[in-house]
C-alpha positions in Angstrom: 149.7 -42.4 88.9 149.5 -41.1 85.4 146.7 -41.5 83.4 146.2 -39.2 80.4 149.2 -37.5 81.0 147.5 -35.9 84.7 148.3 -37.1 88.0 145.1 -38.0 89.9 145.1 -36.5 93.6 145.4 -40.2 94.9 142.2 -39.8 97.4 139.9 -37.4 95.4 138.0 -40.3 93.1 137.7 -42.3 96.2 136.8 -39.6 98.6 134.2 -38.2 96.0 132.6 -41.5 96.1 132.6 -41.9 99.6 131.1 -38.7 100.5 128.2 -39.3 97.9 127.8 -42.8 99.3 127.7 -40.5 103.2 125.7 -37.5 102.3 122.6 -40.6 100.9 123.2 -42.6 103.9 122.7 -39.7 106.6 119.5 -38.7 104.1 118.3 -41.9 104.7 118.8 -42.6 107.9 117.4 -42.6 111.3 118.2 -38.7 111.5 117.2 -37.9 107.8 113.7 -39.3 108.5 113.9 -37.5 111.9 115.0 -33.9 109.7 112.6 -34.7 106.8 109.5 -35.1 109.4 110.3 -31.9 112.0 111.7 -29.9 109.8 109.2 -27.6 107.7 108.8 -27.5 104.7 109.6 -24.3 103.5 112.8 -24.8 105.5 113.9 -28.1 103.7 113.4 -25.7 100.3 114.3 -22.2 101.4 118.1 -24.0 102.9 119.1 -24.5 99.5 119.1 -20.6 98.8 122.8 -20.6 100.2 123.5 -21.7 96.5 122.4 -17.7 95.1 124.9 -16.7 97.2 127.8 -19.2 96.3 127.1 -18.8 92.4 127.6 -14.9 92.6 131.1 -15.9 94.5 131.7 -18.5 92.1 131.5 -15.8 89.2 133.0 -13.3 90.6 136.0 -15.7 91.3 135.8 -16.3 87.4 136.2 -13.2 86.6 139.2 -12.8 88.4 140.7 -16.2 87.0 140.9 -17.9 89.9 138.1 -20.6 88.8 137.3 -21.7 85.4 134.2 -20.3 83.4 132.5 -23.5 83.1 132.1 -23.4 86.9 129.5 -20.2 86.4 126.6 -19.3 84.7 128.6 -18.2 81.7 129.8 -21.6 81.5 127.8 -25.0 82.2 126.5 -23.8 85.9 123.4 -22.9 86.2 123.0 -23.9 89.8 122.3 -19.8 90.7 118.5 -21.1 89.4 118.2 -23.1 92.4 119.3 -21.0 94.9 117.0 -18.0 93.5 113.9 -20.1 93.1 114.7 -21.7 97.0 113.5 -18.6 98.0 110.5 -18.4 95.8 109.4 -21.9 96.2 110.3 -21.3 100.0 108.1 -18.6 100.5 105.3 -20.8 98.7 105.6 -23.8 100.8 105.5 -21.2 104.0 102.2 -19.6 103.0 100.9 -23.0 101.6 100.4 -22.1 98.7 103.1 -24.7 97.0 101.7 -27.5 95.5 103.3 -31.3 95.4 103.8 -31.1 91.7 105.7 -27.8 92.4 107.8 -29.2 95.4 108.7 -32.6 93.0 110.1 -30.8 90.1 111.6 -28.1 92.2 113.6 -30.5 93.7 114.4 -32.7 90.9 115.4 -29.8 89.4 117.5 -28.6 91.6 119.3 -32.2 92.1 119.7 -32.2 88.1 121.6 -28.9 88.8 123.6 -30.2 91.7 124.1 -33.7 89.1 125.8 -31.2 86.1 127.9 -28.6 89.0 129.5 -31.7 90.5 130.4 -33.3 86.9 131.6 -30.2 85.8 133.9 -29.5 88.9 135.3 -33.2 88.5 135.5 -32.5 84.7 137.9 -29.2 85.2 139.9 -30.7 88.0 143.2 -31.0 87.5 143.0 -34.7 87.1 142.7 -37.5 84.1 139.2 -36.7 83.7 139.7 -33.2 83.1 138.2 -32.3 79.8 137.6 -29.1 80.0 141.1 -27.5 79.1 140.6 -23.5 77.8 141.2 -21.6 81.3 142.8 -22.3 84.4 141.7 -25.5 86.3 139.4 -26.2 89.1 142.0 -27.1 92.0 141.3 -24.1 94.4 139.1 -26.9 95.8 142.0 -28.8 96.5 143.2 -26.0 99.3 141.6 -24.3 102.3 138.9 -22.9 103.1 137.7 -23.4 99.1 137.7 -27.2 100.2 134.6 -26.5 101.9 132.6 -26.5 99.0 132.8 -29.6 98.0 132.5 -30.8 101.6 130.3 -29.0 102.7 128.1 -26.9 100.5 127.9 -29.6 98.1 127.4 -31.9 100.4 124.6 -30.7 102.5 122.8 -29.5 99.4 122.8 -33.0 98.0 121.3 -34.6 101.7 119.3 -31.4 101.6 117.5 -32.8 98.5 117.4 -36.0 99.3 116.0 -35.1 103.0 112.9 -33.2 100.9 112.6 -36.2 98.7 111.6 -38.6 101.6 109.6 -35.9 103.2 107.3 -35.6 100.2 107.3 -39.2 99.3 106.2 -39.7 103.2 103.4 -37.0 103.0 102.3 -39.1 99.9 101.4 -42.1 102.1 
């Protein structure tokens, strides 16, 4: 189908929304209670410093033209924020020393992130709804293994904030 002028990959609008739909239901489920109540909390904020890592990757991919700018910190990501303050916060919440407040913003913060990375990437795809056109587009996530970070980076960082959400909203009761 042609909208635009771009083809849209026939299962990626559906299969974005069904793995947003999956990641909030396993958050909210029997098992995302079960993770959100053993799982420390230091863990639950310290998981999402993977993302420091990814965000170097992402950059140095940039350089070499393989993603577009707008997928980095030169661009409109500024995800590498959360991944270095995980650690920060992390070690906080292990010593005790983090309080609620701290934990809540940190982690809508770091959603707000996740919100702007994910409507970037669908942004620069090589779809319709790419609007971003100065650079190459974002469909290395189209092919393997550089699927995996939508699947599963991006996914387990979104149930990873939603999992710390109900664990501090339980604690408040």
């Amino acid at each position: 189908m042609l909208l635009g002028g771009a083809p849209i990959p026939p299962r990626v609008a559906p299969y974005l929304a069904l793995t947003i739909a999956a990641c909030v239901a396993f958050a909210s489920s029997r098992a995302g209670r079960a993770l959100a109540l053993h799982t420390p909390l230091f863990a639950l904020v310290g998981f999402h410093a993977f993302r420091l890592p990814l965000e170097i990757w992402l950059h140095t991919m940039s350089g070499e033209g393989l993603i577009p700018v707008q997928m980095t910190w030169s661009g409109w990501n500024f995800d590498v924020l959360t991944g270095a303050s995980a650690i920060l916060v992390g070690a906080l919440a292990w010593k005790g020393l983090a309080p609620r407040a701290l934990l809540w913003a940190w982690n809508l913060f770091g959603s707000a992130l996740l919100l702007v990375v994910i409507s970037v990437a669908v942004t620069s795809a090589p779809t319709a709804l790419r609007m971003f056109t100065d650079g190459p587009s974002l469909d290395l996530v189209f092919h393997a293994p550089f699927n995996w970070i939508a699947t599963v980076l991006v996914s387990g960082a979104l149930v990873g904030h939603v999992v710390l959400a109900r664990r501090l909203l339980m604690e408040a009761e």
